[in-house]
N, C-alpha and C positions, 0 to 999 in steps of 0.2 A: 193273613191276607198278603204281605210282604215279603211275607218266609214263602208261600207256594207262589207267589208271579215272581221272585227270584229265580227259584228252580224251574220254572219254563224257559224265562230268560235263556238257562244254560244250556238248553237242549236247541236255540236257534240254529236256523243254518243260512236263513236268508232275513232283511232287514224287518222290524217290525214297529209299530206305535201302538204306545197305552197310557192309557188316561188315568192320572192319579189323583183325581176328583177326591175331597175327603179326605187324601192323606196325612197324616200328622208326623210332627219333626219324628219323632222316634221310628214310625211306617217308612218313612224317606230312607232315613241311616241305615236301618235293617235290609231294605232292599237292595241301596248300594253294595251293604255288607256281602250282603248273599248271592246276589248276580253279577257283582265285578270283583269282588277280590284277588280271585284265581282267575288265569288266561282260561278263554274259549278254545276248545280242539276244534279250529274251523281251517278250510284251506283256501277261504276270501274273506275279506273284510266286511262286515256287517256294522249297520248303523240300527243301534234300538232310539226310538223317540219316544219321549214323552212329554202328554201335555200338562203343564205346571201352571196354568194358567190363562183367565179369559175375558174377553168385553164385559159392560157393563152387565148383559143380560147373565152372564153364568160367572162372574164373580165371586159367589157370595160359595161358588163350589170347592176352588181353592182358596187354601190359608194366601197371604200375600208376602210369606217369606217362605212357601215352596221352594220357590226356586234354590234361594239360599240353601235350604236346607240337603235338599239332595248333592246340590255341587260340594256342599262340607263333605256329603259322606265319601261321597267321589275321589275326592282329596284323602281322606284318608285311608284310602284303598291304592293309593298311587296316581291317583289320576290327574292330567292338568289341563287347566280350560286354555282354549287355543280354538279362536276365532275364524279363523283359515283349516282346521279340520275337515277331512271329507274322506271319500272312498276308499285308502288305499292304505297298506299295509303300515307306512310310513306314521299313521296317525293314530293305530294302534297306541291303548290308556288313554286318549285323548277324551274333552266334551267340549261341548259350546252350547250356547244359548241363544234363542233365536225369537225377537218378537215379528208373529208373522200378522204382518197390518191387511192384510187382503182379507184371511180369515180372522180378523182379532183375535189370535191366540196365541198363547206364549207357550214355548217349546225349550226342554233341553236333550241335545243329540249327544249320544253316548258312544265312542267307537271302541268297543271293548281289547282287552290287553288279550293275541291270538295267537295260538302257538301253529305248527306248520304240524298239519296231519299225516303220516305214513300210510302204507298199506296193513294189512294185519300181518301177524306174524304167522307164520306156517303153521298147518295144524292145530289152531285154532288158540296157539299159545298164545299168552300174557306175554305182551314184549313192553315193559320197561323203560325202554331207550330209544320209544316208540316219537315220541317229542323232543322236539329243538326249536324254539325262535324262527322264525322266517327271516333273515338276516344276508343284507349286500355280503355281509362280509362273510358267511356261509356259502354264498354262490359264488364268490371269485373263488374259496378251497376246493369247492366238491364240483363245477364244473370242468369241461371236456374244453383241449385246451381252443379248438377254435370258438366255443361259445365266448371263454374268456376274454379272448383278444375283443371280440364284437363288444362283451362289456367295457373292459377299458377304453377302446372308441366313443363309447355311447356317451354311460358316465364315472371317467376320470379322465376328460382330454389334457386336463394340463400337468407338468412338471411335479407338480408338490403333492395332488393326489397320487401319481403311481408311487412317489414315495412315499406315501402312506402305507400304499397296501401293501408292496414289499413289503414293508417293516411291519404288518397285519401277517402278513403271510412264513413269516420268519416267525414270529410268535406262535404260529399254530404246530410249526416243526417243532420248536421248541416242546408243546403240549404232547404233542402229540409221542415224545422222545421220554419226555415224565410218565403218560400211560405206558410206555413197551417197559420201561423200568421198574412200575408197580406189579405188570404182569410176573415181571422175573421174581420179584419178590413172595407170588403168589396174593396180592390184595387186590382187591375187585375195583373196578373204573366205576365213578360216577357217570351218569348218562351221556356227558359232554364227553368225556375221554373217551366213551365205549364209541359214540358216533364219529368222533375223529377215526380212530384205532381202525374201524370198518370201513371209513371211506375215504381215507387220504392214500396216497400213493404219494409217497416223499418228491420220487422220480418228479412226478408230475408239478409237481410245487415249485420244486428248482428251477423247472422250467419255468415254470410263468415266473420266476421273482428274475432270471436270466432275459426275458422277454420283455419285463419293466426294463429293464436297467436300458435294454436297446432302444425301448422308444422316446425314452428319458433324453436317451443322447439325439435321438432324431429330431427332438424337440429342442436341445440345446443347439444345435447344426441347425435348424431351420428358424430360429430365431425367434419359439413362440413362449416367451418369458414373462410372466407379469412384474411387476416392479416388485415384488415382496422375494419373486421364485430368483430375481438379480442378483438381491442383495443379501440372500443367503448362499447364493451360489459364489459372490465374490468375496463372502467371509471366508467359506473356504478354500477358497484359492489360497486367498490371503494368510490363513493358516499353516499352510502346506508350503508357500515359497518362506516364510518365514522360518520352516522345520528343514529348508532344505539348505539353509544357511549355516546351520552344524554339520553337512555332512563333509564327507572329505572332497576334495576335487578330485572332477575326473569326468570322462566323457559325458557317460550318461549321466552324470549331476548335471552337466550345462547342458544335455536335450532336455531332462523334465525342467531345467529352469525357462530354455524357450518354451515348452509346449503350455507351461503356467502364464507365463505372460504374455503368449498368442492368447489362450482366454480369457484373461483378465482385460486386455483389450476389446477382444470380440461383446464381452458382455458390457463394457461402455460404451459400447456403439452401439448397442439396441436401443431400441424405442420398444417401452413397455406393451404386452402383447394384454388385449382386452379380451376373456371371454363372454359374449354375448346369451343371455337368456335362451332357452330351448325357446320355439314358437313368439318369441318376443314381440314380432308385429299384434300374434293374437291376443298378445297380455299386456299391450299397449291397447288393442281396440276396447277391451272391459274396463280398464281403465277412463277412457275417454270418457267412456257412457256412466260409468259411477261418479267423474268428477263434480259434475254438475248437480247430481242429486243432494250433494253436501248442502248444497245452496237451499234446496228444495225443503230439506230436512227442516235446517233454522228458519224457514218461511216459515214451515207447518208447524212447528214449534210441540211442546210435550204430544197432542195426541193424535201426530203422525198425519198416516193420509187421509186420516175421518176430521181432518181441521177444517173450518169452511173457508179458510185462507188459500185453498187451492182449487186452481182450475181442473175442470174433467182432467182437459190430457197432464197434466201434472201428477193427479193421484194417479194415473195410470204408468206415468213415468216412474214414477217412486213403485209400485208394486212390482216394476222388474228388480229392484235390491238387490232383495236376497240371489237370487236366481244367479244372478250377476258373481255375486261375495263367494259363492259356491264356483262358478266358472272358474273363475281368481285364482282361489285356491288350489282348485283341480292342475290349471295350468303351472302356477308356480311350483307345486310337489315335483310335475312331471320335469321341471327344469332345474330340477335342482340336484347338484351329482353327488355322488355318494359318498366320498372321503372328504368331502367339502365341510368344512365348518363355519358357525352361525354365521360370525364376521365376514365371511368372503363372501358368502350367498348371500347378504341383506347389501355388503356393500356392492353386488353386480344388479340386485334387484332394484337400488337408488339409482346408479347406473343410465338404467332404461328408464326409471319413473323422468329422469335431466333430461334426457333426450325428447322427450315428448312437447309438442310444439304449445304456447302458451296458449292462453284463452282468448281467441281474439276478443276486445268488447266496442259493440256498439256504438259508431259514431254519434255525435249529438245531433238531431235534424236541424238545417239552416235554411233560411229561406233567402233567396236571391230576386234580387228585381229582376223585369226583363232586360233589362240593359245587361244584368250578368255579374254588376258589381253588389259584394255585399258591404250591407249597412250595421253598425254597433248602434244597439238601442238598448232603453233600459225598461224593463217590465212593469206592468203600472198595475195596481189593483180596480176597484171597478169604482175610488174615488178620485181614482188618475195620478193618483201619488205611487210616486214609484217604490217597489219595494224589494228590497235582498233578503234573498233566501238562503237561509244558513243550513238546508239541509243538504246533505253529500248522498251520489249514489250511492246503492247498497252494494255495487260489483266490486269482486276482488278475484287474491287467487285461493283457490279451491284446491287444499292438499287431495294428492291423488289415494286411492284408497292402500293400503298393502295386505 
């Protein structure tokens, strides 16, 4: 049963759910094994679901460590769970789990490991070298160079990303200088070598790593620095006036020593340069609407929005959730760039989460005479004795979600 809904699994092309009512730990593992091990030959991202679990009435259908079980196998096929998971290439080997309180039913969404599909080879040949990863770092080599530039705008606006990809794109020359060498030797290219070999143009690389370098500088001339892209740039200054204290005197020693300490100045007169989330206001507005639900949640306590602890429009508040968790994500993937590493995008996404304006809370009602002046009294119970109450609101602040 496990071994054939694997092999339909791998013939997907667009997303699907199934229901694995009945399954046992070793049906779970097997399935993983068999429908996620190896990437999908897909040219979009697909989400397979399944349901691992359900309310009281269909309980008794799944075991109650399903869910475990399949995320073990998942794991050891490569996979990592990841909350924020959704549509897009980016989250390819990805899962997450999801208890959906509308329907009572517990889900885990799988976005399988996908490789980027070609066309057939001619003549009806077996091409080999027919697959490659769907990969940023594939589309800065093998695009046309004005598409390029659009992506370096898009995403890698700042400093430290184009010198990523330079030094990305110098590595592939490199690769690609290894396969023309094994050719001369007469040994055959692995897939990766054969795909470079046929689609790089050196020419063309040069360029773009020539085309960083310029916007690099337009970026250091316009003064859009972050405090990390500073103080790497002022190490090496600093390294550089420091190697030019060996050399001998002479003109052009004291022009590079001014033009070193024209920048070494310039770069302490900047004011750290922020990049701002893509659609930030929109991923500040899901925010908003999720922070409150935190609240909601600890109201409703273990079982969600079937607690009688909540009002109509509450449980209907809380059933946009997910809906929301899924927005979130979608948003953050889109704003996140592509040479960027974890530390910089989590510290730009805490960033926005600061900015977001506090909770206002609720005055306490006060009653006022007509005269306009108010009076301090003290609360009586209904034997007239007055009494203090030791309970505290329950309002606080509400981490925003990420």
């Amino acid at each position: 049963m496990a071994a054939s809904l694997g092999k339909e699994i791998r013939t997907l092309t667009e997303s699907q759910e199934y229901d694995l009512k009945n399954y046992t730990q070793e049906q779970a593992l097997e399935l993983a094994t068999v429908a996620f091990a190896d990437p999908l030959k897909l040219d979009k991202m697909i989400r397979v679901t399944f349901a691992v679990g359900a309310g009281k009435l269909n309980r008794a259908r799944y075991d109650d460590d399903l869910p475990k079980w399949l995320s073990a196998g998942l794991k050891e096929v490569g996979f990592e769970d990841d909350r924020g998971a959704s549509l897009s290439f980016e989250c390819a080997g990805t899962y997450k789990f999801q208890h959906d309180t509308g329907k009572n039913m517990k889900y885990v969404h799988v976005f399988p490991k996908v490789v980027e599909q070609e066309e057939e080879a001619p003549n009806g040949e077996d091409n080999q070298n027919s697959y490659l990863p769907l990969d940023a770092r594939w589309l800065c080599v093998a695009s046309e160079m004005e598409t390029f530039k659009k992506m370096v705008a898009a995403k890698m606006p700042s400093w430290i990303e184009r010198r990523r990809c330079s030094h990305m794109l110098a590595e592939q020359i490199e690769l690609l200088q290894q396969a023309v060498n094994k050719l001369s030797r007469l040994e055959a290219l692995d897939p990766i070598e054969q795909r470079l070999f046929d689609a790089i143009e050196p020419e063309l690389v040069h360029s773009k790593i020539e085309y960083l370098a310029e916007s690099m500088k337009e970026l250091f001339d316009s003064g859009h620095l972050s405090k990390v892209e500073i103080r790497i740039l002022s190490e090496q200054i600093d390294a550089k006036m420091k190697a030019l204290e060996t050399e001998k005197e002479g003109a052009k020693l004291e022009k590079a020593k001014q033009m070193a300490t024209a920048r070494k100045e310039k770069l302490e007169s900047l004011t750290p340069f922020v990049h701002e989330l893509k659609n930030v206001k929109n991923i500040i507005g899901v925010w908003r609407k999720l922070r409150p639900m935190e609240a909601l949640l600890e109201k409703a306590g273990p079982k969600g929005r079937w607690s009688g602890k909540l009002s109509a429009s509450e449980v209907d508040a809380l059933g946009e959730r997910e809906e929301l968790i899924e927005e979130e994500a979608s948003l953050l993937a889109a704003a996140r760039h592509w040479f960027e590493d974890d530390d910089e995008f989590i510290a730009r996404v805490e960033r926005a989460k600061a900015s977001m304006p506090a909770i206002k809370k609720k005055a306490p009602a006060s009653s006022k005479p007509a005269d306009g002046w108010n009076t301090v009294g003290t609360a009586k119970n209904v034997t007239g004795k007055s009494s203090n109450s030791n309970k505290t609101s329950g309002g606080g602040a509400f981490a925003a979600l990420g």
